[in-house]
RODRENVEX-157628 format. One record per atom (N, C-alpha, C): residue in one letter; atom name; x, y, z. Coordinates in Angstrom, 2 decimals, decimal comma. Each point is the difference from the previous one (the first is absolute). Example, Ala and Ser with C-alpha at 12.3 -4.5 7.8 and 13.67 -1.06 7.14 Angstrom:
2
<node res="A" atom="N" px="13,19" py="-5,69" pz="7,80"/>
<node res="A" atom="CA" px="-0,89" py="1,19" pz="0,00"/>
<node res="A" atom="C" px="0,90" py="1,20" pz="0,00"/>
<node res="S" atom="N" px="-0,35" py="1,05" pz="-0,72"/>
<node res="S" atom="CA" px="0,82" py="1,19" pz="0,06"/>
<node res="S" atom="C" px="-0,77" py="1,09" pz="0,73"/>
END
This chain:
67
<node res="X" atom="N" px="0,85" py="-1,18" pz="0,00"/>
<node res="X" atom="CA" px="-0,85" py="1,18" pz="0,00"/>
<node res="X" atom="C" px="0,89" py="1,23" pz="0,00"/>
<node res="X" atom="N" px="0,01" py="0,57" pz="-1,16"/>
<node res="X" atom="CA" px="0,43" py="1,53" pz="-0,02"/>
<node res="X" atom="C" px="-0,32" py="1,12" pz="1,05"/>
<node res="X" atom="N" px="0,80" py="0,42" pz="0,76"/>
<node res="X" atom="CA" px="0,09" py="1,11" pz="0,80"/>
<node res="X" atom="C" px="0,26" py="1,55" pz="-0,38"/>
<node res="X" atom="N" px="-0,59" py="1,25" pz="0,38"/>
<node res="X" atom="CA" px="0,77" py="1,33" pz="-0,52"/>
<node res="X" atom="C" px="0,57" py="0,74" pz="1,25"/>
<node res="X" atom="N" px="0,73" py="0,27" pz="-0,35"/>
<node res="X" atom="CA" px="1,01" py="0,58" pz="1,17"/>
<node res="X" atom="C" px="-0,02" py="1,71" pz="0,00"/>
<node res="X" atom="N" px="0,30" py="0,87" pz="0,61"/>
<node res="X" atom="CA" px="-0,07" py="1,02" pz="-0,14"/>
<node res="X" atom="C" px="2,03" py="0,64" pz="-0,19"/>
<node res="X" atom="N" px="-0,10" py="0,25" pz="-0,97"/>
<node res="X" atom="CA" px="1,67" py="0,19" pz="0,34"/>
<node res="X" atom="C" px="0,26" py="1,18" pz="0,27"/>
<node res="X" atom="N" px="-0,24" py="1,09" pz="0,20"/>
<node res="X" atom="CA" px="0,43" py="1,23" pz="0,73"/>
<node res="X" atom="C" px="-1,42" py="0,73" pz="0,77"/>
<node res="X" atom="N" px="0,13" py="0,54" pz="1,44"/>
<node res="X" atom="CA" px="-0,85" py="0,23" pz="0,52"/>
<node res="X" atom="C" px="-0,96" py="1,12" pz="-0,72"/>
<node res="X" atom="N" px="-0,96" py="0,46" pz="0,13"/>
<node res="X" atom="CA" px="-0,99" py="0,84" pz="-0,29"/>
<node res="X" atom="C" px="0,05" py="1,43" pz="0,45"/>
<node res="X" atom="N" px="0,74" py="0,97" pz="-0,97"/>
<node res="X" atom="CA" px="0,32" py="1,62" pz="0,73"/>
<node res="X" atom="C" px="-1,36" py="0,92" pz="-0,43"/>
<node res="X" atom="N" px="0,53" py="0,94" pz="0,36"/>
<node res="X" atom="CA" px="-1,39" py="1,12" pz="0,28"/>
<node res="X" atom="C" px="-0,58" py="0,29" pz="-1,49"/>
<node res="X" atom="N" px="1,41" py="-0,48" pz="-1,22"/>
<node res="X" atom="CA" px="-0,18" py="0,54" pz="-1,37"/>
<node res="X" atom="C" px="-1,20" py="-1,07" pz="-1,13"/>
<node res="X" atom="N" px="0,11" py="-0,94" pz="1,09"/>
<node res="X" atom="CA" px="-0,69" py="-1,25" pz="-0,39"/>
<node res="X" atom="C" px="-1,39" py="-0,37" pz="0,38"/>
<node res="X" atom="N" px="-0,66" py="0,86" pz="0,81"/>
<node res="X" atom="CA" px="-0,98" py="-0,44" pz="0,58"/>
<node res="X" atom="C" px="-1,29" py="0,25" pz="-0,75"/>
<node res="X" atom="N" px="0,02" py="0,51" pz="-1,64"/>
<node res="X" atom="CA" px="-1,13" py="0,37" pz="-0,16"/>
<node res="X" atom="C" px="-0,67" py="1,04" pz="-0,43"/>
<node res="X" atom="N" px="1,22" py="0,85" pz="0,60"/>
<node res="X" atom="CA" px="-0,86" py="1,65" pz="-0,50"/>
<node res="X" atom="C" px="0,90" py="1,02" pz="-0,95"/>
<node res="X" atom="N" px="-0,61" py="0,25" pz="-0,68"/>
<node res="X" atom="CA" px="0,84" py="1,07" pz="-0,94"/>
<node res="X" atom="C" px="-0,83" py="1,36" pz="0,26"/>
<node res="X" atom="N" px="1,10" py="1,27" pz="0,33"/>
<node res="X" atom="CA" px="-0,48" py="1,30" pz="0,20"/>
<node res="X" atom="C" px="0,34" py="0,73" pz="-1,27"/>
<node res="X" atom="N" px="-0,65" py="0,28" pz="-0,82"/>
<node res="X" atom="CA" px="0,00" py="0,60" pz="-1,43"/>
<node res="X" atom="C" px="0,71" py="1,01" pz="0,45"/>
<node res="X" atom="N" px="0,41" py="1,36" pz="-0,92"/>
<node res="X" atom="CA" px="0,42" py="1,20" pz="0,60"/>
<node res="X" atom="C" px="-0,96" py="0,94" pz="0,06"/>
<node res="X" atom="N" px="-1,17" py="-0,19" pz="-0,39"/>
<node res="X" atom="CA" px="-0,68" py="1,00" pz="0,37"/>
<node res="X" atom="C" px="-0,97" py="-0,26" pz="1,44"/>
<node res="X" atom="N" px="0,57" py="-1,31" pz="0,65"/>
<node res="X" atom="CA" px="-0,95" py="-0,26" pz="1,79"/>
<node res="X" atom="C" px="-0,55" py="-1,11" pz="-0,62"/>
<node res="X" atom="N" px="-0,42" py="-0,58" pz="-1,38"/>
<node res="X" atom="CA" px="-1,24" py="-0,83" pz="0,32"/>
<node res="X" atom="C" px="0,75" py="-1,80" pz="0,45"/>
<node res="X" atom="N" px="-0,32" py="-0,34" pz="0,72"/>
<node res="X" atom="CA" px="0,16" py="-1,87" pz="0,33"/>
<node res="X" atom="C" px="-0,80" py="-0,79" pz="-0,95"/>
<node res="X" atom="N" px="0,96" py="-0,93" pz="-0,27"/>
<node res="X" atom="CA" px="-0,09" py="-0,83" pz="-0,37"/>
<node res="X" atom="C" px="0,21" py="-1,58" pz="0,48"/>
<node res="X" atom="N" px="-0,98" py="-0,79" pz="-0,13"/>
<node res="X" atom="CA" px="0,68" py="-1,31" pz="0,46"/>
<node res="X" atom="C" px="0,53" py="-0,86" pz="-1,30"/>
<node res="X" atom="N" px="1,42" py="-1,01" pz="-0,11"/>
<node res="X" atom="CA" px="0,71" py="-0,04" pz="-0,77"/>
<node res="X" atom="C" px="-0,05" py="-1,97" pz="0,70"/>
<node res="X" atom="N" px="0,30" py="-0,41" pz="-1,15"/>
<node res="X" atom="CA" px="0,08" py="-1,13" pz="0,15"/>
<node res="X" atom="C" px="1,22" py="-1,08" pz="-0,99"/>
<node res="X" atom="N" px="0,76" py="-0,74" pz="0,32"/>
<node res="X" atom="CA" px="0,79" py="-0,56" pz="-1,03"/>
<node res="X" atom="C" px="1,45" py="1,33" pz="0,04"/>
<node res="X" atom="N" px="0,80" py="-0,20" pz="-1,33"/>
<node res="X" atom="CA" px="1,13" py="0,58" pz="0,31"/>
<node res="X" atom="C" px="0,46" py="0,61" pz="-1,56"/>
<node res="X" atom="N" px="1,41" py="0,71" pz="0,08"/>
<node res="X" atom="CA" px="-0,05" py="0,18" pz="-1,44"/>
<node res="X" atom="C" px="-0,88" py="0,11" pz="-0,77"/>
<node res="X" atom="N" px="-0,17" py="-0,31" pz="-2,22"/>
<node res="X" atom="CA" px="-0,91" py="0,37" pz="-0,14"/>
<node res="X" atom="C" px="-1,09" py="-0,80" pz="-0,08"/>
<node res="X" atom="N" px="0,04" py="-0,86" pz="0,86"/>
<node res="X" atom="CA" px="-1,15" py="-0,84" pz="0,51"/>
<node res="X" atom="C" px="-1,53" py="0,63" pz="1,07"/>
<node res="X" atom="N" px="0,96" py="1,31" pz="0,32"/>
<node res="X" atom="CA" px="-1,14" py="0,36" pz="0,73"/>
<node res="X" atom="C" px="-1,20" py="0,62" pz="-0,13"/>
<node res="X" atom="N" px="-0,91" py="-0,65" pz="0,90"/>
<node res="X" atom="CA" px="-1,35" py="0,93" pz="0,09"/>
<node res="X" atom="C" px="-0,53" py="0,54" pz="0,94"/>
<node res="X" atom="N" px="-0,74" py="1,38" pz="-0,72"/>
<node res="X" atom="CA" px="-0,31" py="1,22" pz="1,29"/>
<node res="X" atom="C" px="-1,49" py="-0,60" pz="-0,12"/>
<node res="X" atom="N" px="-0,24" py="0,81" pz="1,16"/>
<node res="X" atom="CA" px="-1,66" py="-0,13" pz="0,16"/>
<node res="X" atom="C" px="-0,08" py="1,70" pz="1,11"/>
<node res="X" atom="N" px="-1,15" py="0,46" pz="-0,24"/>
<node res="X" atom="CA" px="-0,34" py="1,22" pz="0,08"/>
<node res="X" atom="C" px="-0,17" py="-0,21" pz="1,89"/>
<node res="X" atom="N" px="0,36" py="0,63" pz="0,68"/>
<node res="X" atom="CA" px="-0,20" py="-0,16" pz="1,77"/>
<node res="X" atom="C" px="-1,53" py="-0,34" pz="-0,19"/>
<node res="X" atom="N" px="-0,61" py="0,93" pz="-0,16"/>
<node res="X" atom="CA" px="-1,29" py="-0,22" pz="0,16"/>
<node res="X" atom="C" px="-0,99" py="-1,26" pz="-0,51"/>
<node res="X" atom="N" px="0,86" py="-0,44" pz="-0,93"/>
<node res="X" atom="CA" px="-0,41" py="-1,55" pz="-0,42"/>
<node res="X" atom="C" px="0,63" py="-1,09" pz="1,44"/>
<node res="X" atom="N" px="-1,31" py="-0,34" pz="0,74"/>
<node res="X" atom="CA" px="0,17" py="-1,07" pz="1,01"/>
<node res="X" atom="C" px="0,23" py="-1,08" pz="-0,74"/>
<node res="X" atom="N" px="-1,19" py="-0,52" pz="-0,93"/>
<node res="X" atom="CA" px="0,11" py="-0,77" pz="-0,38"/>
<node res="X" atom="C" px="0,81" py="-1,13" pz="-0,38"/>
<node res="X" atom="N" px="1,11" py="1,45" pz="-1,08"/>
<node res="X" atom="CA" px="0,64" py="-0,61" pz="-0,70"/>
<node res="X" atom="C" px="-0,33" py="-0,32" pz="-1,32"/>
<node res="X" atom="N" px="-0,97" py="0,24" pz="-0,47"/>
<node res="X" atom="CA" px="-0,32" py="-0,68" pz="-1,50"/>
<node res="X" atom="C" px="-0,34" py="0,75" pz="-1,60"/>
<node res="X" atom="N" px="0,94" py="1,19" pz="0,85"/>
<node res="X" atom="CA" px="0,07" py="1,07" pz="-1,40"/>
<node res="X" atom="C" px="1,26" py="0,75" pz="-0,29"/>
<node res="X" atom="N" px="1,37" py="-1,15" pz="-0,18"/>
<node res="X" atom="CA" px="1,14" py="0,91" pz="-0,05"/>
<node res="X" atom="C" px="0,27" py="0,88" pz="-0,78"/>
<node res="X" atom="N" px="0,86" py="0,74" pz="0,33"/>
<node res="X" atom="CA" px="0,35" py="1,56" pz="-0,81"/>
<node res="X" atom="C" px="0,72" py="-1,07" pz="-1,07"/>
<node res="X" atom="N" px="-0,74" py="0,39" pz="-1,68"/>
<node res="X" atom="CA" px="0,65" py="-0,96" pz="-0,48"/>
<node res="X" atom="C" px="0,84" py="1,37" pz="-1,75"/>
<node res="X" atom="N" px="-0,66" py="1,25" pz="0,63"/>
<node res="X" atom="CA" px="0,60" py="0,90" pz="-1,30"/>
<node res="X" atom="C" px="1,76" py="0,06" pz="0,13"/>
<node res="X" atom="N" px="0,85" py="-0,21" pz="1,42"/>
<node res="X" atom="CA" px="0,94" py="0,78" pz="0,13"/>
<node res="X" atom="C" px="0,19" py="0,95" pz="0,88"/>
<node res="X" atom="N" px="-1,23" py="0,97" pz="0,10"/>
<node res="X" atom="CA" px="0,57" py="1,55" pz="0,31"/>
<node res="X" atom="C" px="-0,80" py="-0,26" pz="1,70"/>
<node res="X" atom="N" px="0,48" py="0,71" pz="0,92"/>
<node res="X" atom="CA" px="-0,72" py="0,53" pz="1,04"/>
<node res="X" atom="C" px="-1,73" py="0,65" pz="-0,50"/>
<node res="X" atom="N" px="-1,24" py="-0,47" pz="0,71"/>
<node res="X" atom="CA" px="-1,29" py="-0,04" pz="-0,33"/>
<node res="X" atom="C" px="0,25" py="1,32" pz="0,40"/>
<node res="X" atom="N" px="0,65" py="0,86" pz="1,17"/>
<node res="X" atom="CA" px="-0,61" py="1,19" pz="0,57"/>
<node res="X" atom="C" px="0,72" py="1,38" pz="-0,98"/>
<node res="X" atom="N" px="1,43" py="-0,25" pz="-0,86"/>
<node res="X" atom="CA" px="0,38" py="0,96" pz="-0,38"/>
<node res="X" atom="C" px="0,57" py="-0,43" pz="-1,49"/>
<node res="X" atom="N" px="0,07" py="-1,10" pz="0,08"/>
<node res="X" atom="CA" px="0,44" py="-0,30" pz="-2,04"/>
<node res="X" atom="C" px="1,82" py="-0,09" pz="0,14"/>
<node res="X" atom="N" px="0,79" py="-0,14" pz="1,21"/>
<node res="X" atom="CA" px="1,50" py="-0,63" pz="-0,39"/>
<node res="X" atom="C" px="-0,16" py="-1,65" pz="0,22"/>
<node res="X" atom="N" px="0,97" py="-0,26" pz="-0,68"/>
<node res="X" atom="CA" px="0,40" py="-1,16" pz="-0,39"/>
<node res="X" atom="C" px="0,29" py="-0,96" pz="1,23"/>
<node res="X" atom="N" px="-0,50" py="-0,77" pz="-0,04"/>
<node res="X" atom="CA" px="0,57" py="-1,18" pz="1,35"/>
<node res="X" atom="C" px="1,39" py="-0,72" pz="-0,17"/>
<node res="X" atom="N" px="0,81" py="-0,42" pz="0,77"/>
<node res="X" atom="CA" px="1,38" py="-0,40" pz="-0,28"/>
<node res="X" atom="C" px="-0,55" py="-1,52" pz="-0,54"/>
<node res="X" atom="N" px="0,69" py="-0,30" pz="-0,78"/>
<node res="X" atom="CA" px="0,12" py="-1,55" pz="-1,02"/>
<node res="X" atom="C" px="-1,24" py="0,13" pz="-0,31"/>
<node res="X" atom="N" px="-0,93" py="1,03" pz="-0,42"/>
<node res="X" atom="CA" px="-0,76" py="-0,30" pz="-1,12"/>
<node res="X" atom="C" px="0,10" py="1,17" pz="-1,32"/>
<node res="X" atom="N" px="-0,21" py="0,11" pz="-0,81"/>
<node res="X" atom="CA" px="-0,03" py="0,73" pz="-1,14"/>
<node res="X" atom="C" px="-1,40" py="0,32" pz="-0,32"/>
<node res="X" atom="N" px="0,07" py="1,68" pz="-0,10"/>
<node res="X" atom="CA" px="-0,93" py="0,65" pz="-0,26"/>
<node res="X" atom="C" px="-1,00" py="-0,32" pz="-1,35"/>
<node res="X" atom="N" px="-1,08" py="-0,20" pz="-0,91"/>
<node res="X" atom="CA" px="-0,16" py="-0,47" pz="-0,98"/>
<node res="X" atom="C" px="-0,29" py="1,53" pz="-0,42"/>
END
């Protein structure tokens, strides 16, 4: 039976949240350009930011490309 291990502990940069530069949060999931945002206000979860840009001001999210 395959096991997953965690190989380096979990820092503050990792937990989840991305602060755009203009204030708005984001929750972030995955790494590089694997990742996905989802809007704070989405509890859910089931409507990720899927254009690229920050929903509240139009810059670009890191590892995604603007279309």
């Amino acid at each position: 039976m395959a096991t997953a291990t965690q190989e380096h502990p979990v820092t503050g940069d990792e937990l989840g949240v991305y602060s755009c530069a203009c204030g708005h949060q984001l929750r972030v999931f995955g790494g590089g350009r694997h990742r996905i945002y989802f809007d704070s206000a989405n509890l859910s979860l089931d409507d990720p930011v899927m254009n690229g840009v920050c929903p509240n001001c139009g810059r670009g999210l890191p590892g995604k490309s603007a279309s």
